[in-house]
PDBQT receptor file of N, H, CA, C and O in Angstrom, charges set to zero:
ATOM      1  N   UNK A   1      52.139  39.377   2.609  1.00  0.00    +0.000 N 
ATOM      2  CA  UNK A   1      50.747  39.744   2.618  1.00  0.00    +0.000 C 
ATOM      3  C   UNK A   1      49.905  38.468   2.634  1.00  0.00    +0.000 C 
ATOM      4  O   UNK A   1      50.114  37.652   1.736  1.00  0.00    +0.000 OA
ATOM      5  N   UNK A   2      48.799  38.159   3.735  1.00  0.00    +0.000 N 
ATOM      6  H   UNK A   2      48.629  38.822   4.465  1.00  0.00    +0.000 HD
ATOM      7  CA  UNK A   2      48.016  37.273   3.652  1.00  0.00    +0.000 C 
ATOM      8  C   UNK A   2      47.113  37.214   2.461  1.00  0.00    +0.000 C 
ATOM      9  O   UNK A   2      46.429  38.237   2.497  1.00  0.00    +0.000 OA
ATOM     10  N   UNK A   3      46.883  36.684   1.704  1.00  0.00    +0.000 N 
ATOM     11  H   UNK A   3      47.438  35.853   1.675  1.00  0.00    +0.000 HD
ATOM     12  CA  UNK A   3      45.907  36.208   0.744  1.00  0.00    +0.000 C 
ATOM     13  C   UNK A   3      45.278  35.202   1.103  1.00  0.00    +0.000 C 
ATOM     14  O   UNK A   3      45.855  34.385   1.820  1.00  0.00    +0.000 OA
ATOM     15  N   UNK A   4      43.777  34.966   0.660  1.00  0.00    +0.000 N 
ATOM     16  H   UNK A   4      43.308  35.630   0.078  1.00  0.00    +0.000 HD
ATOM     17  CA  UNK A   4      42.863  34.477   0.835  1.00  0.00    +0.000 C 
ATOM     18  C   UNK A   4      42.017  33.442  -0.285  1.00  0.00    +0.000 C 
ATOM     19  O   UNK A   4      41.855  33.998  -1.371  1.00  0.00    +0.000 OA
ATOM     20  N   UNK A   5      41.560  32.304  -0.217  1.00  0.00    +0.000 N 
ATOM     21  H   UNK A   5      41.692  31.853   0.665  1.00  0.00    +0.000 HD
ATOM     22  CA  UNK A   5      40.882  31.626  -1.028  1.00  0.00    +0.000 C 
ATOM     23  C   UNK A   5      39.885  32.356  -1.822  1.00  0.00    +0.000 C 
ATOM     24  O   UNK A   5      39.132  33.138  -1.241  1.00  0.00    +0.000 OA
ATOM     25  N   UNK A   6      39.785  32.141  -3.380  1.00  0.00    +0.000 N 
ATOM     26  H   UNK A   6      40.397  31.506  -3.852  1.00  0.00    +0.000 HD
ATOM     27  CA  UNK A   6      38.854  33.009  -4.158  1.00  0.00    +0.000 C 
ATOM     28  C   UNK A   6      37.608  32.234  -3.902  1.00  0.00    +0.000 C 
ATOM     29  O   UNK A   6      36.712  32.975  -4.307  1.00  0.00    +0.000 OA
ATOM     30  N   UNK A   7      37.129  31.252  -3.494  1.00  0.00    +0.000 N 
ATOM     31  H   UNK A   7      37.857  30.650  -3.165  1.00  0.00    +0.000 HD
ATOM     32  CA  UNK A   7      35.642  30.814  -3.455  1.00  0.00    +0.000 C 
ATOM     33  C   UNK A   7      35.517  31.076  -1.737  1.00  0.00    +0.000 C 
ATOM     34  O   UNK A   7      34.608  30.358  -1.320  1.00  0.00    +0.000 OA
ATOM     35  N   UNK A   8      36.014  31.708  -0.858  1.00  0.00    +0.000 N 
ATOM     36  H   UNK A   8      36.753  32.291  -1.197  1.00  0.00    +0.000 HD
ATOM     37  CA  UNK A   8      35.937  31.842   0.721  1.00  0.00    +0.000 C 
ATOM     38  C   UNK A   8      35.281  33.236   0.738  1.00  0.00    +0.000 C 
ATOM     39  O   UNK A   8      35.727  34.276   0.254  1.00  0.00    +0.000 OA
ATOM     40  N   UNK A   9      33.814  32.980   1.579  1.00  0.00    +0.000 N 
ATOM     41  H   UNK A   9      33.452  32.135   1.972  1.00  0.00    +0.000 HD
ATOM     42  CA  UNK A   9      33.146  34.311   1.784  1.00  0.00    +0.000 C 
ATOM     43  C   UNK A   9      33.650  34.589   3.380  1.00  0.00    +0.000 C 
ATOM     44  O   UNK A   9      34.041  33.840   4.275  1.00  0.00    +0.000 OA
ATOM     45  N   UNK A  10      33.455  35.937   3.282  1.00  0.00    +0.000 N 
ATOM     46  H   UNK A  10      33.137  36.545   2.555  1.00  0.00    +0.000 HD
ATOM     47  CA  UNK A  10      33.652  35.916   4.940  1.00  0.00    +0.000 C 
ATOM     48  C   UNK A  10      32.986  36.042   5.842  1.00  0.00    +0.000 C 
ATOM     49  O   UNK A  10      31.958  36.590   5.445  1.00  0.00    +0.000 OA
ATOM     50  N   UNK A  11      32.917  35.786   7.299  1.00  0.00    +0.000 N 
ATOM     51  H   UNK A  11      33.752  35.340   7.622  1.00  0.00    +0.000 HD
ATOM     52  CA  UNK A  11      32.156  36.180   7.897  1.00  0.00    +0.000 C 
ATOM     53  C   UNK A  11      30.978  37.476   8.040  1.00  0.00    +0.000 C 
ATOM     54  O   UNK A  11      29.764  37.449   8.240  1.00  0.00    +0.000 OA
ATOM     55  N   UNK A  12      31.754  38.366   7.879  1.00  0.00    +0.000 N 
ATOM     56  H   UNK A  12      32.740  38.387   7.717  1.00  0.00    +0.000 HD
ATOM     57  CA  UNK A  12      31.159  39.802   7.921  1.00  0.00    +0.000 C 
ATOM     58  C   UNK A  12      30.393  39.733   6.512  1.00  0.00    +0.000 C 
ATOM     59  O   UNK A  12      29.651  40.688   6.278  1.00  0.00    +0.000 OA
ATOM     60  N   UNK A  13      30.472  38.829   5.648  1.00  0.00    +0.000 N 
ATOM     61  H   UNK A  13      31.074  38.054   5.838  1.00  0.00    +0.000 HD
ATOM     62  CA  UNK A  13      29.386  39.047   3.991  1.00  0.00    +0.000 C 
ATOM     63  C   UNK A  13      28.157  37.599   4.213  1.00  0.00    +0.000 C 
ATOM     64  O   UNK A  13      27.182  37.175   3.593  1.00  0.00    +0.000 OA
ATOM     65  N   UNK A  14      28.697  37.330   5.107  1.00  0.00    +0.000 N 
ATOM     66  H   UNK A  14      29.489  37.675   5.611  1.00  0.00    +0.000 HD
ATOM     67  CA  UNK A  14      27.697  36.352   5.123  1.00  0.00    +0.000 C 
ATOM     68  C   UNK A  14      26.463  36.715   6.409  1.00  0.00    +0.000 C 
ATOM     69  O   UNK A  14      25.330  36.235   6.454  1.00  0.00    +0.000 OA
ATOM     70  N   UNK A  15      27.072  37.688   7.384  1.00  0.00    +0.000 N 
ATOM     71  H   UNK A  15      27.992  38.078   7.348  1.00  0.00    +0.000 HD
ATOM     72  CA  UNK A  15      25.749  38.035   8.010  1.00  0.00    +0.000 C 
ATOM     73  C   UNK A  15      25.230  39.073   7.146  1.00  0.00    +0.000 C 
ATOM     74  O   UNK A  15      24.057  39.143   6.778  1.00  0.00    +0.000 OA
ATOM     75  N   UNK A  16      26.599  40.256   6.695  1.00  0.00    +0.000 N 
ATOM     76  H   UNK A  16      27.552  40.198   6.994  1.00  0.00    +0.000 HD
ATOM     77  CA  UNK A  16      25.538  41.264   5.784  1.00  0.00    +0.000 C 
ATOM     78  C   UNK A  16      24.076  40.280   4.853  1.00  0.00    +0.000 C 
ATOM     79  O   UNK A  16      22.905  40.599   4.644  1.00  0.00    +0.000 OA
ATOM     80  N   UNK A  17      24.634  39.410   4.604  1.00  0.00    +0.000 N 
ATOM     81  H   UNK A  17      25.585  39.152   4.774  1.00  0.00    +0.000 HD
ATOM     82  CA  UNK A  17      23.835  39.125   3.126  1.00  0.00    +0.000 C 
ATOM     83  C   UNK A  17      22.514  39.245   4.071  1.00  0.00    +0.000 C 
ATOM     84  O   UNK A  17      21.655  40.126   4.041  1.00  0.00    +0.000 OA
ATOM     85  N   UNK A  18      22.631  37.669   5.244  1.00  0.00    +0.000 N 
ATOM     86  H   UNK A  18      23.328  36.953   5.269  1.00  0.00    +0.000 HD
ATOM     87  CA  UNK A  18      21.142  37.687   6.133  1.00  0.00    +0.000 C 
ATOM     88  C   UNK A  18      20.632  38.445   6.864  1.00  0.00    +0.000 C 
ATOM     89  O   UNK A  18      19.557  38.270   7.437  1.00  0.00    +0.000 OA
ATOM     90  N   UNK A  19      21.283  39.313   6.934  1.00  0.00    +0.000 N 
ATOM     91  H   UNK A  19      22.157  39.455   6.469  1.00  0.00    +0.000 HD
ATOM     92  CA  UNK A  19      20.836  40.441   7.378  1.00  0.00    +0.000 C 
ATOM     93  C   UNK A  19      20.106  41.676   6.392  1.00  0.00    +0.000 C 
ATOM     94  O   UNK A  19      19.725  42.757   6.843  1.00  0.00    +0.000 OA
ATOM     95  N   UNK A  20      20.036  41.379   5.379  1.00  0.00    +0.000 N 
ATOM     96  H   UNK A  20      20.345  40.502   5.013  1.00  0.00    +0.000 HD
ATOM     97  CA  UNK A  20      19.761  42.157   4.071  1.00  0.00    +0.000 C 
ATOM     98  C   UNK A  20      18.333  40.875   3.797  1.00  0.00    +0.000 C 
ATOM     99  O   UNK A  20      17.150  41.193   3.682  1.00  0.00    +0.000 OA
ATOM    100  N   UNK A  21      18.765  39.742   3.757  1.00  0.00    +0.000 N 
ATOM    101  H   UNK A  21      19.727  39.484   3.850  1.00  0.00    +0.000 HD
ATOM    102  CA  UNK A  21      17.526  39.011   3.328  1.00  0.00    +0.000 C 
ATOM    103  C   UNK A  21      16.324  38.972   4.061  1.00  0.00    +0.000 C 
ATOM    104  O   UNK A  21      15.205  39.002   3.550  1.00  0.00    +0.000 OA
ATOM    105  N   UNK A  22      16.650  38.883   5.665  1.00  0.00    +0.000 N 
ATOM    106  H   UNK A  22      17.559  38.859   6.080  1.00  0.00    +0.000 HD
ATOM    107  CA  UNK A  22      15.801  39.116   6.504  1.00  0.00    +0.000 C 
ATOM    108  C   UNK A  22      15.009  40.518   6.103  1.00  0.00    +0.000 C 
ATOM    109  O   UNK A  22      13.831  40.549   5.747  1.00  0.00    +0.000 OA
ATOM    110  N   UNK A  23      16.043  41.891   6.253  1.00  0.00    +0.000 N 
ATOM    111  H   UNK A  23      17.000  41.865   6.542  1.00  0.00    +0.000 HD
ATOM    112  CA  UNK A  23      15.291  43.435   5.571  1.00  0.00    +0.000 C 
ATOM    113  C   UNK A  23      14.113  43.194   4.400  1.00  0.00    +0.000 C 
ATOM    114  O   UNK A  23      12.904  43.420   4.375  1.00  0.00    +0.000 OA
ATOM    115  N   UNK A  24      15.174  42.556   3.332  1.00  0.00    +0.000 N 
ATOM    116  H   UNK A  24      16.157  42.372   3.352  1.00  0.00    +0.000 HD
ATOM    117  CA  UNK A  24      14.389  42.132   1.871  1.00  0.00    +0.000 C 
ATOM    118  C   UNK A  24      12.542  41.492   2.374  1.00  0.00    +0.000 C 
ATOM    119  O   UNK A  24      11.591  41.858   1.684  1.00  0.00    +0.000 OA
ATOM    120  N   UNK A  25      12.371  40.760   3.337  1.00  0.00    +0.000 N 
ATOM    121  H   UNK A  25      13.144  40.463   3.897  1.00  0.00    +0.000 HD
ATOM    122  CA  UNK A  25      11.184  39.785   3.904  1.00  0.00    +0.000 C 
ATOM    123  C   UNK A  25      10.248  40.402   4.033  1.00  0.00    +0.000 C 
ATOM    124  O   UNK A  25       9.231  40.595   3.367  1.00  0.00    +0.000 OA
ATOM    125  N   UNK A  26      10.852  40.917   5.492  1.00  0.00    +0.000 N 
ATOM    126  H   UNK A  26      11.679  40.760   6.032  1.00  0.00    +0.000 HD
ATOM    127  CA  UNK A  26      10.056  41.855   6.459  1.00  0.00    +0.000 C 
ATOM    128  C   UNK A  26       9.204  42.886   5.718  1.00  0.00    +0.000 C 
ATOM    129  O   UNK A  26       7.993  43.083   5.618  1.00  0.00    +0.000 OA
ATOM    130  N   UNK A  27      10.459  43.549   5.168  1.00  0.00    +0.000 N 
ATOM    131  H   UNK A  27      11.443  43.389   5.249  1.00  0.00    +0.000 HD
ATOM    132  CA  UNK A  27       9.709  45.080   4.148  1.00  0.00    +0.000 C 
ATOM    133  C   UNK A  27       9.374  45.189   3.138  1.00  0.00    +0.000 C 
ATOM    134  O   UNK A  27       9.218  46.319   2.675  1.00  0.00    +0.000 OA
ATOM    135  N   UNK A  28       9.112  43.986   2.343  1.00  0.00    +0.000 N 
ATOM    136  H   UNK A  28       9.239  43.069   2.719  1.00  0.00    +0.000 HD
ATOM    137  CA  UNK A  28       8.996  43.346   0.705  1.00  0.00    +0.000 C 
ATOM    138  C   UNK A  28      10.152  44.600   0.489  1.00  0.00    +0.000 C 
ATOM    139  O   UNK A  28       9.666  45.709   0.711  1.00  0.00    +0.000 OA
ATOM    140  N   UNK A  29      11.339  44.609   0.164  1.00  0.00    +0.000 N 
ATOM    141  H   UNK A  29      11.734  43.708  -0.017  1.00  0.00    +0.000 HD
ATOM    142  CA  UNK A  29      12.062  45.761  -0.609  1.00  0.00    +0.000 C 
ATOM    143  C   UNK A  29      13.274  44.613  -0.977  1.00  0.00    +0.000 C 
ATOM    144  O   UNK A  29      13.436  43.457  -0.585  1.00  0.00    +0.000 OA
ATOM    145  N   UNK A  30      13.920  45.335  -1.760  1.00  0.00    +0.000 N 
ATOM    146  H   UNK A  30      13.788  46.274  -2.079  1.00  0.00    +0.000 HD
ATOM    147  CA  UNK A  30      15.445  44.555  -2.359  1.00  0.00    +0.000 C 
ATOM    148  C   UNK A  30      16.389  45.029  -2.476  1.00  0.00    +0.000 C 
ATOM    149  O   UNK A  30      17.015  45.388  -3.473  1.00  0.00    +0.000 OA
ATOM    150  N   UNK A  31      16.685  45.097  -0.877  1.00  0.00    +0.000 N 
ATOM    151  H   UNK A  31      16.176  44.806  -0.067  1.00  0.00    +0.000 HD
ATOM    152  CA  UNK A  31      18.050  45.379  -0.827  1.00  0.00    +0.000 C 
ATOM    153  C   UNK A  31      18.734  44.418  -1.410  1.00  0.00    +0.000 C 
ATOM    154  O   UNK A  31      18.238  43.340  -1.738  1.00  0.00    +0.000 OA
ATOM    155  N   UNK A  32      20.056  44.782  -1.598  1.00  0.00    +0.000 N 
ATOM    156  H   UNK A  32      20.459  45.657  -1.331  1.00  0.00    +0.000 HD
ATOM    157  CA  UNK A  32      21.409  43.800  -2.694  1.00  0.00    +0.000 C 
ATOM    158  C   UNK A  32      22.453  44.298  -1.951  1.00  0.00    +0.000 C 
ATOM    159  O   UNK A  32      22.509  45.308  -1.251  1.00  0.00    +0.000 OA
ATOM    160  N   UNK A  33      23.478  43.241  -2.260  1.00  0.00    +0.000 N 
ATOM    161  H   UNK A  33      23.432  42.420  -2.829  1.00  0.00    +0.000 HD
ATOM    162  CA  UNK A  33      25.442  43.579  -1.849  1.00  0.00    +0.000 C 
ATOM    163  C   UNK A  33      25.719  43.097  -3.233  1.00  0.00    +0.000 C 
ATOM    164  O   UNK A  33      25.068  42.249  -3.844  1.00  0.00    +0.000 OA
ATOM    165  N   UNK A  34      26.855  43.799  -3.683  1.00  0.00    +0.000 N 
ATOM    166  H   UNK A  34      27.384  44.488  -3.187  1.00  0.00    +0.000 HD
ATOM    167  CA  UNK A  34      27.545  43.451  -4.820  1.00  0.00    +0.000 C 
ATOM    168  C   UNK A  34      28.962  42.954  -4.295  1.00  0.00    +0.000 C 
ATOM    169  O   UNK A  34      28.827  42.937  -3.071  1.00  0.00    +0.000 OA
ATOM    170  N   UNK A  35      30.166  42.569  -4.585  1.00  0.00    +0.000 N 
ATOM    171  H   UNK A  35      30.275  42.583  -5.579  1.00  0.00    +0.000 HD
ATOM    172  CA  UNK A  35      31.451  42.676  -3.956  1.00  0.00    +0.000 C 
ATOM    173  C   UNK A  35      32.241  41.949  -5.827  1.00  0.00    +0.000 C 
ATOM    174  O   UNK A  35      32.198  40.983  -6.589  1.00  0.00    +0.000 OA
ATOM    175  N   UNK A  36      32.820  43.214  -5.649  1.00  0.00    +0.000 N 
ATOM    176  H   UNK A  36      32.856  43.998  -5.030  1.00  0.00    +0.000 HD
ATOM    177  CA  UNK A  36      33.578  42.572  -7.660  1.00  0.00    +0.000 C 
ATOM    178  C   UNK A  36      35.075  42.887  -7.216  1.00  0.00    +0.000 C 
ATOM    179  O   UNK A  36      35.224  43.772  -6.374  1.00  0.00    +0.000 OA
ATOM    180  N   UNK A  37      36.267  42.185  -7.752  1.00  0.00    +0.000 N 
ATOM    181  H   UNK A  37      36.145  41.466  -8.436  1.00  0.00    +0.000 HD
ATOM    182  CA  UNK A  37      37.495  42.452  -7.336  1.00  0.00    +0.000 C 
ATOM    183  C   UNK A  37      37.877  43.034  -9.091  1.00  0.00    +0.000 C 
ATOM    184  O   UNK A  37      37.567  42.712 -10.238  1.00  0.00    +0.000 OA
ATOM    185  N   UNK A  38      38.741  44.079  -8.392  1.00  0.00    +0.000 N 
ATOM    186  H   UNK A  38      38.992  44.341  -7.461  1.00  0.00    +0.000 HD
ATOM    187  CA  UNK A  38      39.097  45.358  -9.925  1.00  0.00    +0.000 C 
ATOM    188  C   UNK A  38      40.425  44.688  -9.787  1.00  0.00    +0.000 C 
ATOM    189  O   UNK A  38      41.078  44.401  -8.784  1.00  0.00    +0.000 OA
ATOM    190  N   UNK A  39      40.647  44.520 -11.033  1.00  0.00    +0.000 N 
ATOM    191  H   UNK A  39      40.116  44.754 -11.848  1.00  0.00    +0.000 HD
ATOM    192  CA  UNK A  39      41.732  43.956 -11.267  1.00  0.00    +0.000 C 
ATOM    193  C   UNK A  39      42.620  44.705 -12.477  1.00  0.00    +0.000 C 
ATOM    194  O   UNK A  39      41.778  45.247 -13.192  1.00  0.00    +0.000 OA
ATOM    195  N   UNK A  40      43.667  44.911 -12.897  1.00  0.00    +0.000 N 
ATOM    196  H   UNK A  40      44.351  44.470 -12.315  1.00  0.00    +0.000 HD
ATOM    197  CA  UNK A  40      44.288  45.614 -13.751  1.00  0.00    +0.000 C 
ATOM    198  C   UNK A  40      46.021  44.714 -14.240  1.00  0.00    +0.000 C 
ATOM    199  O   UNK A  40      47.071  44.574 -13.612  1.00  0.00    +0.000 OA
ATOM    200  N   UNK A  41      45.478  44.182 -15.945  1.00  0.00    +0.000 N 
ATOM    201  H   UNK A  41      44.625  44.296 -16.455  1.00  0.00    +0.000 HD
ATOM    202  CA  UNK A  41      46.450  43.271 -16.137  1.00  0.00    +0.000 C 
ATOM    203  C   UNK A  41      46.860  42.319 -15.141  1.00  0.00    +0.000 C 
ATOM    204  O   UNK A  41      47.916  42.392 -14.513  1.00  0.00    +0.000 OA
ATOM    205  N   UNK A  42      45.865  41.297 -15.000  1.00  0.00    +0.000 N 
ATOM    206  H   UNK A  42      45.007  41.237 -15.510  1.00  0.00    +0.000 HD
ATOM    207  CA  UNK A  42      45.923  40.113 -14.249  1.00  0.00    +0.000 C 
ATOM    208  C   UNK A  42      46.321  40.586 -12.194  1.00  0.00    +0.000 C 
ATOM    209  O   UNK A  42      46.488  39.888 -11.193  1.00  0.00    +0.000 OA
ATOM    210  N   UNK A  43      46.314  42.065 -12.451  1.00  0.00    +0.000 N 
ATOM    211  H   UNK A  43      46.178  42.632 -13.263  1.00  0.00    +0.000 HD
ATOM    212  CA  UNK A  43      46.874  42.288 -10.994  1.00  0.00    +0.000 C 
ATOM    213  C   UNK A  43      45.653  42.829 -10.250  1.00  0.00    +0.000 C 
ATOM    214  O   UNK A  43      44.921  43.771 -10.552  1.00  0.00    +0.000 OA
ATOM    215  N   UNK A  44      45.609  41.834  -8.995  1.00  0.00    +0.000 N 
ATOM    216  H   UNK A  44      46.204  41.069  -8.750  1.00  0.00    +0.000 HD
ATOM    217  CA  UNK A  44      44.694  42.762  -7.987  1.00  0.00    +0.000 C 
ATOM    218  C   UNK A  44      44.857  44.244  -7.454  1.00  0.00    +0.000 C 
ATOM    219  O   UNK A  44      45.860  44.552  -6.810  1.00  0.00    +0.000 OA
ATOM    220  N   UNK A  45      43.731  45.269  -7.767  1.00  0.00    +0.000 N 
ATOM    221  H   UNK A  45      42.916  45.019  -8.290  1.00  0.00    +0.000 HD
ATOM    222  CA  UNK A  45      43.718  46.147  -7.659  1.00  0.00    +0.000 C 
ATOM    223  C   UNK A  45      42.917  47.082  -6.862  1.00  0.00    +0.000 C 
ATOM    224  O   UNK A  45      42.915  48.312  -6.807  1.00  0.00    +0.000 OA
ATOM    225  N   UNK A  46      42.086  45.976  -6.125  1.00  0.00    +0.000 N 
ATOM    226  H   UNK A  46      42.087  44.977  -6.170  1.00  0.00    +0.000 HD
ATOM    227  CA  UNK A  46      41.689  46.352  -4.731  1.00  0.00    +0.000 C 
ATOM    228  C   UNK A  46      39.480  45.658  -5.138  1.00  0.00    +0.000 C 
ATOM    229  O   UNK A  46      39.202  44.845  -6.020  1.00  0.00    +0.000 OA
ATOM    230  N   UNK A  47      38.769  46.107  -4.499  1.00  0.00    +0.000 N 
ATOM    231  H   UNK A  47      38.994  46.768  -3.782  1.00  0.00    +0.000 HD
ATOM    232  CA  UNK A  47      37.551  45.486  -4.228  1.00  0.00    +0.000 C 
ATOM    233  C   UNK A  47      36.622  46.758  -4.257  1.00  0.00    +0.000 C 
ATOM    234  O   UNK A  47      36.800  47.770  -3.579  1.00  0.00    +0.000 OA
ATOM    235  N   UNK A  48      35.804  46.584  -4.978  1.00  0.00    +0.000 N 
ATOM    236  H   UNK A  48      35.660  45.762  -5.529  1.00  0.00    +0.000 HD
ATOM    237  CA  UNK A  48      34.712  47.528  -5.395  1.00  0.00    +0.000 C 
ATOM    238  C   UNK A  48      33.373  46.717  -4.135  1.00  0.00    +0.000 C 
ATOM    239  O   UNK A  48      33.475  45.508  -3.926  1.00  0.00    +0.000 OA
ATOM    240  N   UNK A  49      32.471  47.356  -3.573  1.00  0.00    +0.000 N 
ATOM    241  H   UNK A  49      32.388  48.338  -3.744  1.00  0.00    +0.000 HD
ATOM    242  CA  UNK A  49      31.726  46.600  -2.787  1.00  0.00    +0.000 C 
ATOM    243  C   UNK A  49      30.133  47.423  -2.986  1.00  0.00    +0.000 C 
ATOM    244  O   UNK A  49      29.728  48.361  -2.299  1.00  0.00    +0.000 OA
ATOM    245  N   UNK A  50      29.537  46.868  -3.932  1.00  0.00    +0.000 N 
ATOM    246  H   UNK A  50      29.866  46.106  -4.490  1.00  0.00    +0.000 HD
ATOM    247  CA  UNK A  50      28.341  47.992  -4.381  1.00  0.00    +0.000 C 
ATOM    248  C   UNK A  50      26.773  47.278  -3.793  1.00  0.00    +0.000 C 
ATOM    249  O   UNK A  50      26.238  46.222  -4.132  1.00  0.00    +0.000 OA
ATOM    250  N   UNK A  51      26.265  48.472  -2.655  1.00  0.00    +0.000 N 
ATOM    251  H   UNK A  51      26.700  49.329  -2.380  1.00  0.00    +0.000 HD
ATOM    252  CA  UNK A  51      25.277  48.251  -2.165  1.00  0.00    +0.000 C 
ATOM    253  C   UNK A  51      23.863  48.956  -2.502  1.00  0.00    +0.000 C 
ATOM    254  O   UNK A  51      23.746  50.181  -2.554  1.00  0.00    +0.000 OA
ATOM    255  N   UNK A  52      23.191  48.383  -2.644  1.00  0.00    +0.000 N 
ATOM    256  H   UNK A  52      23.286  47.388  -2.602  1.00  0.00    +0.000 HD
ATOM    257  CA  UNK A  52      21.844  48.526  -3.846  1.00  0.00    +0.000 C 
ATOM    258  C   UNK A  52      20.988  48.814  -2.633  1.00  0.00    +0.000 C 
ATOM    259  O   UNK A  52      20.999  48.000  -1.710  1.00  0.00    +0.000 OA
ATOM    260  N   UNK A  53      20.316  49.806  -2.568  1.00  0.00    +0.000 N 
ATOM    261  H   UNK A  53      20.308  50.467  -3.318  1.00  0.00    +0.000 HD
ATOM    262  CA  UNK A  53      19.210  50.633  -1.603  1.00  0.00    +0.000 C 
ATOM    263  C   UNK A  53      18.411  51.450  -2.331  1.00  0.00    +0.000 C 
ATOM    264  O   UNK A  53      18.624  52.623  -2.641  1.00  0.00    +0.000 OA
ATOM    265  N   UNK A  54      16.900  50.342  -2.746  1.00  0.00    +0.000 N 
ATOM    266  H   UNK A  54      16.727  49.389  -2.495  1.00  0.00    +0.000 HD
ATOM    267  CA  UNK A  54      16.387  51.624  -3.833  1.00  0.00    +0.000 C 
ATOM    268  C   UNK A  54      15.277  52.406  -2.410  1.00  0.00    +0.000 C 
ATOM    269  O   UNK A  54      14.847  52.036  -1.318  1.00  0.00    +0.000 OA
ATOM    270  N   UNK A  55      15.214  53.469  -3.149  1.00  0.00    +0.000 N 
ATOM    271  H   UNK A  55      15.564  53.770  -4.036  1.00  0.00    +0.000 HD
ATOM    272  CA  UNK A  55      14.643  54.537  -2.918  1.00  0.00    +0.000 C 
ATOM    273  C   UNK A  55      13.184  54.430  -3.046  1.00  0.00    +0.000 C 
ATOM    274  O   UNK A  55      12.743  54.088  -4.143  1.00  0.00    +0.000 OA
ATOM    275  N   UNK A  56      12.393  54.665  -2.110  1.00  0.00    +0.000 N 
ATOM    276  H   UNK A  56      12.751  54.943  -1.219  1.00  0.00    +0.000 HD
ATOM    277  CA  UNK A  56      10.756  54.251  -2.673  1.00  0.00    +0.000 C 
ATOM    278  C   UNK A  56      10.395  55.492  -2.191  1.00  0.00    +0.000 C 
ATOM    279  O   UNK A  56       9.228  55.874  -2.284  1.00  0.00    +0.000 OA
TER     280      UNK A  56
């Protein structure tokens, strides 16, 4: 299984983000990305990815 560097963002989170910051500008609103790795007794247990869209 390939594994990956823990400080390496990836491509696809790094346009989400500017692509969310640009949204955030334009529309004064705050959108957010979360990305937390669930882990269970030191073992990776897969990636929670929580996206913040408030409601106005």
């Amino acid at each position: 299984m390939k594994q990956k560097k823990n400080n390496q963002n990836s491509l696809g989170m790094s346009i989400t983000k500017e692509r969310l910051a640009i949204l955030n500008s334009l529309r004064n609103s705050s959108l957010n990305v979360n990305i937390i790795d669930l882990m269970e007794n030191n073992i990776a247990k897969g990636t929670r990815v929580e996206l913040f869209i408030p409601l106005n």
